[in-house]
C-alpha positions in Angstrom: -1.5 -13.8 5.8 -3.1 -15.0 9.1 -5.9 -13.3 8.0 -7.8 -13.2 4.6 -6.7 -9.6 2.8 -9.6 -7.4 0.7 -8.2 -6.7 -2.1 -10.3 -4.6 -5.1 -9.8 -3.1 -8.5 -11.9 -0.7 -9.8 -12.2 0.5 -13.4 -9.6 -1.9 -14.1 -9.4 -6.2 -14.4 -7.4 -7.8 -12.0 -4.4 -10.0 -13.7 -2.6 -12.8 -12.4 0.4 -10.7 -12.6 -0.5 -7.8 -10.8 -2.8 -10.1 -8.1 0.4 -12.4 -7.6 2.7 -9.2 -7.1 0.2 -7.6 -4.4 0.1 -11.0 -2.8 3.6 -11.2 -2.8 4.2 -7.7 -1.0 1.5 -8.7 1.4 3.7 -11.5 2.6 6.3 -9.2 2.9 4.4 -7.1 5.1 3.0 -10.0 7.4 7.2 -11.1 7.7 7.7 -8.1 9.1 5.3 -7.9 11.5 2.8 -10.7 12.2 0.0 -8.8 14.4 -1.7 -7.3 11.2 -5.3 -7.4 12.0 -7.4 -6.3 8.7 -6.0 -5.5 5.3 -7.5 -3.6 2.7 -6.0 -2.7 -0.9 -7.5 -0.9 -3.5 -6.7 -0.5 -7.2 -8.0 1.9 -9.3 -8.3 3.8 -12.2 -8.9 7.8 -12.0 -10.6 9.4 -14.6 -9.6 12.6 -14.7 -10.4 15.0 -17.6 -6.5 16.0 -18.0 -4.6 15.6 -21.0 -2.1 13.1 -19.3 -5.0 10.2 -19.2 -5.5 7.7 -17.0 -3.6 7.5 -13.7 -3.7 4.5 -11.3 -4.1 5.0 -7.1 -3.4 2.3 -4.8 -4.5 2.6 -1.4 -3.0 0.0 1.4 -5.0 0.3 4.7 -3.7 -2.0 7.6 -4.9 -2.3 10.8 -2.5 -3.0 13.8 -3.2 -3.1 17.6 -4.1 0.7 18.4 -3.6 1.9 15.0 -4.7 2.4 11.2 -2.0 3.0 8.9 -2.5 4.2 5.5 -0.7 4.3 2.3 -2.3 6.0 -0.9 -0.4 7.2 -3.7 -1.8 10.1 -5.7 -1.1 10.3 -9.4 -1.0 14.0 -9.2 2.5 13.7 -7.3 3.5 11.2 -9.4 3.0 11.5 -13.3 4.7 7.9 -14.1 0.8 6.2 -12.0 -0.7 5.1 -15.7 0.4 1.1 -15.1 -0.7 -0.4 -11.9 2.1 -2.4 -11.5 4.3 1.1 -10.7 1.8 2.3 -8.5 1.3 -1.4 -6.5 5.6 -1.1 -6.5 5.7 2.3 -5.3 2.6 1.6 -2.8 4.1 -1.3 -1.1 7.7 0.2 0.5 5.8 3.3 2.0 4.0 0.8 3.9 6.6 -1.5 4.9 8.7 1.9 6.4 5.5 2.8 8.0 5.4 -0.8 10.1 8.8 -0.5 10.3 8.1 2.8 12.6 5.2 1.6 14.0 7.0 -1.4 15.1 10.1 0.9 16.5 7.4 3.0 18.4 6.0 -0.1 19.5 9.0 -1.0 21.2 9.7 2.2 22.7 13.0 2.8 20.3 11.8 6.6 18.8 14.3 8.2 16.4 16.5 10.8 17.6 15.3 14.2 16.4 18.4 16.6 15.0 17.7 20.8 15.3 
């Protein structure tokens, strides 16, 4: 990326695996549209006292010219959140579909609403 991503884990040890996969997806991100001004991604581990564990959020925060768009994907929609590397694969699309449309609105080209 043009410029230098934050990326964090908390409650859990970043891998080369998993740190190679976000970077990877970050690059896909910066193909599709190059005016990305910050980048912030969080990994985590939620505690939460449930029987079904541990459960994994990722949150993608980028910064574009006039906007903030925001990706977080909560474990309680989505039981299958206990390895990271789901969560960072399910995190990632969202966002690119969210540039997509920002870059679609950008360019004045809205989708056609049906009734």
């Amino acid at each position: 990326m043009n410029i230098q991503p934050h990326v964090v884990f908390r409650g859990l040890h970043s891998t080369p695996a998993l740190t190679a996969r976000i970077d990877e997806e970050l690059g896909q991100l910066e193909e599709l549209f190059d005016g990305i001004i910050s980048c912030h991604v969080a990994v985590e581990i939620l505690n939460h006292r449930h029987r079904s564990g541990r459960h994994v959020h990722v949150r993608v925060e980028l910064v574009v010219p006039g906007k903030t768009l925001v990706v977080g994907r909560e474990p309680v929609d989505h039981q299958d959140h206990q390895d990271p590397m789901t969560a960072i694969n399910e995190a990632f699309p969202i966002m690119q579909r969210q540039l997509r449309e920002f870059e679609r609105e950008r360019h004045g080209h809205h989708r056609a609403t049906s009734y």
